[in-house]
C-alpha positions in Angstrom: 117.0 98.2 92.8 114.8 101.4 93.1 116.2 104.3 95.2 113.4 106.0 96.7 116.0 108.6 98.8 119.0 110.4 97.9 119.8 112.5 100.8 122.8 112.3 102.6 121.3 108.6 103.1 119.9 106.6 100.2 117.0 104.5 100.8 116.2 101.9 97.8 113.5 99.3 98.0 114.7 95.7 96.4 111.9 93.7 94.9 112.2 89.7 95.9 109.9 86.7 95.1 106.9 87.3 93.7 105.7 90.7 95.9 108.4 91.6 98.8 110.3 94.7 99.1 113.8 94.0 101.3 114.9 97.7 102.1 118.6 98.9 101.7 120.1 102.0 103.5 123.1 103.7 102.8 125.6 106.2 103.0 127.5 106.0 100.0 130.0 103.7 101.8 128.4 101.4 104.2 125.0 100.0 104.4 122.1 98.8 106.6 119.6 96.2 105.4 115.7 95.5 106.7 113.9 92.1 106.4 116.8 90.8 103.6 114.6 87.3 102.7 116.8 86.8 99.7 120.9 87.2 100.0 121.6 87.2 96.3 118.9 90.3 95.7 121.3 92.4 99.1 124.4 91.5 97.6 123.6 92.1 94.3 122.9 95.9 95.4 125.7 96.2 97.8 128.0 95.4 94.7 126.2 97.5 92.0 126.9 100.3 95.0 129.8 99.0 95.8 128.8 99.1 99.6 129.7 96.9 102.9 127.1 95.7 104.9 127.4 97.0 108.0 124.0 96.2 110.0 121.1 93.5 109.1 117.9 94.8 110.9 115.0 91.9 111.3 111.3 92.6 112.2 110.4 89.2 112.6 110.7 85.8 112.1 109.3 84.7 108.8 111.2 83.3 106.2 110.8 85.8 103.5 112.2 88.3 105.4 115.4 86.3 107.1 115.7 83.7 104.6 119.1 85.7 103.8 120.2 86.7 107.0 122.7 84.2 107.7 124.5 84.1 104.1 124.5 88.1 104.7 126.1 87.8 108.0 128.6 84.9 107.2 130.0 86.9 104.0 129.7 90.4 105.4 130.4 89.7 109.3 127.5 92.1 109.7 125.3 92.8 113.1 122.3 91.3 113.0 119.7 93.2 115.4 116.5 92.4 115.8 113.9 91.2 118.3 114.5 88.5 121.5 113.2 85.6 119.6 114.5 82.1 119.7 113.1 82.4 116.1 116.1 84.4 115.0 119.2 82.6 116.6 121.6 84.7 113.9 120.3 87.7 116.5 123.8 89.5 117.7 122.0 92.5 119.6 118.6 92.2 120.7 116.4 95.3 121.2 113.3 96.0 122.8 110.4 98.7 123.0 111.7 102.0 123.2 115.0 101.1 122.8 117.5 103.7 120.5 119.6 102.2 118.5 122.3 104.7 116.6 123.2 102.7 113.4 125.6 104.6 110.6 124.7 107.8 112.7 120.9 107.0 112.3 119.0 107.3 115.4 116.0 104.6 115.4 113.2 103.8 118.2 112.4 100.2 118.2 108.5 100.1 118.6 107.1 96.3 119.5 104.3 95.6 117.2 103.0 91.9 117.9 100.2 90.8 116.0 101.4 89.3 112.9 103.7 87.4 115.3 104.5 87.5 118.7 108.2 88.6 118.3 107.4 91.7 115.2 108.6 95.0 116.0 109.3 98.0 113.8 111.7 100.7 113.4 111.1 104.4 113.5 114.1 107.3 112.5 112.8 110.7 113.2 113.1 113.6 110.1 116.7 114.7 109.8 118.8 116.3 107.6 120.2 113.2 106.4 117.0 111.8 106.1 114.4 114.5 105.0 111.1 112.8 106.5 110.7 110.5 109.3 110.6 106.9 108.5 109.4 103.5 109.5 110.4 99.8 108.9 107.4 97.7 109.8 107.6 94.6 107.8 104.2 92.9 107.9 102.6 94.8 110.3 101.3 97.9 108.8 100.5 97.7 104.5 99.7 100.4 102.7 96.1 100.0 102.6 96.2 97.5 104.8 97.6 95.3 107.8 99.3 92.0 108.0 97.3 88.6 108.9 97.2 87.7 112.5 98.9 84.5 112.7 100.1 84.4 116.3 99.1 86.9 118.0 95.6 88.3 119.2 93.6 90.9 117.1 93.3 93.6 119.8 97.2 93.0 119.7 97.3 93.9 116.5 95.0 96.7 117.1 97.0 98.0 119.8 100.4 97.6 117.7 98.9 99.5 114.9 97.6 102.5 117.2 101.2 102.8 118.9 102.2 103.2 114.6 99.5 105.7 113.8 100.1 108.0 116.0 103.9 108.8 114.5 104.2 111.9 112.2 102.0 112.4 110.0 104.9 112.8 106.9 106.4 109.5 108.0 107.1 107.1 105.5 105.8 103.8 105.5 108.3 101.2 104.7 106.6 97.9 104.7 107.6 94.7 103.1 105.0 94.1 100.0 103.1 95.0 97.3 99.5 94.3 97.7 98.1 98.0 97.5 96.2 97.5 95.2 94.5 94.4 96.5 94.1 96.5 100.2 92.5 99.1 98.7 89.8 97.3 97.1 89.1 95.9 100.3 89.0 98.8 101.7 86.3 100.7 99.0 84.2 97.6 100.5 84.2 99.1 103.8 84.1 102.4 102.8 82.7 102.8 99.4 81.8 106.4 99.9 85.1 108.0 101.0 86.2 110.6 98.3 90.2 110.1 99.5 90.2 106.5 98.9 88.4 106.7 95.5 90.6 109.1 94.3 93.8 106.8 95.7 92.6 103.6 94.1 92.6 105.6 90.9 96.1 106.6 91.6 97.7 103.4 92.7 95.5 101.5 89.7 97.9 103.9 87.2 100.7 103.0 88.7 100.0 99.4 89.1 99.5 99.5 85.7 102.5 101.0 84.7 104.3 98.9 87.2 105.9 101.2 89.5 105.9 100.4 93.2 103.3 102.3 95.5 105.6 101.8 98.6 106.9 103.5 100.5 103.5 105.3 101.5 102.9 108.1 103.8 100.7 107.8 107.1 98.8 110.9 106.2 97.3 109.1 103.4 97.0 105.8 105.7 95.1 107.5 108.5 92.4 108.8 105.6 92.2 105.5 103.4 93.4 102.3 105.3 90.5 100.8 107.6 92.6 98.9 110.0 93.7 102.4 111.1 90.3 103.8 110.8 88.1 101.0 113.1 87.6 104.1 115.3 85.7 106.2 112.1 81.7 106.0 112.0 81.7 104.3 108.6 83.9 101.8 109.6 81.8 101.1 112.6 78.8 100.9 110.5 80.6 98.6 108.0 81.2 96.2 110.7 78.2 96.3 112.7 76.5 95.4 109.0 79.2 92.3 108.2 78.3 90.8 111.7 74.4 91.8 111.9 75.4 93.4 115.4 75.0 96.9 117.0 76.9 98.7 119.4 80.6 97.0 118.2 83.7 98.6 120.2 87.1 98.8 119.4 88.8 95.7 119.3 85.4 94.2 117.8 85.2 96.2 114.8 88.9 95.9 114.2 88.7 91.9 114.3 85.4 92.2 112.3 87.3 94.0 109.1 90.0 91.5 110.0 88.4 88.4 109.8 86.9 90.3 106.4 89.6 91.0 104.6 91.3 86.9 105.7 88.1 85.7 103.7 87.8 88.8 100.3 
């Protein structure tokens, strides 16, 4: 377990399998868990803490992030809130777009993000004094350095989920669910090889992949200047994709399923 907060609220990032992060809040007493895939890695924490689970938050249906959820729920009688998917029957309180949710006196804005599935959404709290910066929860939707596959949805969904994300605070942390930085960022120097901010964060994240720490959680600041699925909008991007497809005058949604359909085949 790795805190990455100690406010008022701690925040630590629980590695599982080979490259996910489940994500553990808590106040010292009680505790909230994102995307837990694995029980035994949650309750392993919550005793070393010596916490109760009081609230299991989902972001979508995949296995490695609610492989746990019903061991979590059946030991710890906890809520488990997440989207209105026949995916996640262990769902007690479904929530929707826009929707607040106070949870251990945390306010968070649910924010529907389909793309990587139909049912994804995220999670934003706003800074706070128990929190420090704002933060965000968005399992496989938005990497650092990257996005997540499109498996069921459409990529100008995607696109469209990812622009409702960008636009957040620029300090906000980026929560998301693995650790393939590294690999996302040498993608990215494909598309951009002549961007000074993403040269100098490969070098960066390379030292500390080495050294194995963690590069998550990220901040969108440093998203917005490196990560080109939040960048399909930037002339170099643009150009990258007209070049991949051998076509001029690519829009929006084109160039962002161009670097999409990319990066599925690097």
């Amino acid at each position: 377990m790795n805190t990455v907060s100690t406010l008022p609220f701690s925040i630590s990032r629980l590695p599982a399998f080979n490259d996910n992060y489940l994500w553990l809040i808590d106040d010292g007493r009680r505790a909230i868990t994102v995307d837990p895939g694995d029980a035994k890695v949650v309750k392993n924490a919550l005793i070393e803490r010596d916490l109760k689970l009081d609230y299991i938050l989902t972001t979508h249906h995949h296995g490695d992030h609610t492989g746990g959820v019903s061991e979590l729920q059946a030991e710890f009688g906890a809520e488990v809130i997440g989207p209105d998917s026949t995916n996640i029957p262990q769902v007690t309180q479904t929530v929707n777009d826009g929707q607040m949710i106070e949870l251990l006196g945390i306010a968070f804005t649910v924010i529907t993000v389909p793309g990587h599935t139909l049912d994804h959404i995220a999670y934003f709290a706003p800074a706070s004094n128990a929190l420090g910066q704002p933060l965000l929860f968005c399992g496989d939707t938005l990497f650092a350095g990257g996005c997540g596959r499109v498996f069921e949805g459409s990529f100008a969904q995607m696109r469209h989920s990812l622009d409702k994300l960008k636009v957040l605070p620029k300090d906000t942390r980026i929560h998301c669910a693995h650790e393939y930085t590294q690999a996302n960022l040498n993608f990215a120097k494909v598309v951009e090889p002549n961007n000074p901010v993403l040269t100098q964060r490969i070098k960066i994240v390379s030292e500390q992949r080495a050294n194995n720490i963690a590069t998550v959680p990220s901040l969108l600041a440093d998203e917005l200047a490196t990560n080109p699925f939040l960048r399909y909008d930037k002339t170099a991007v643009i150009a990258a994709a007209s070049q991949r497809l051998n076509k001029k005058n690519l829009v929006g949604d084109e160039v962002f399923a161009a670097i999409r359909e990319w990066k599925d085949n690097f």
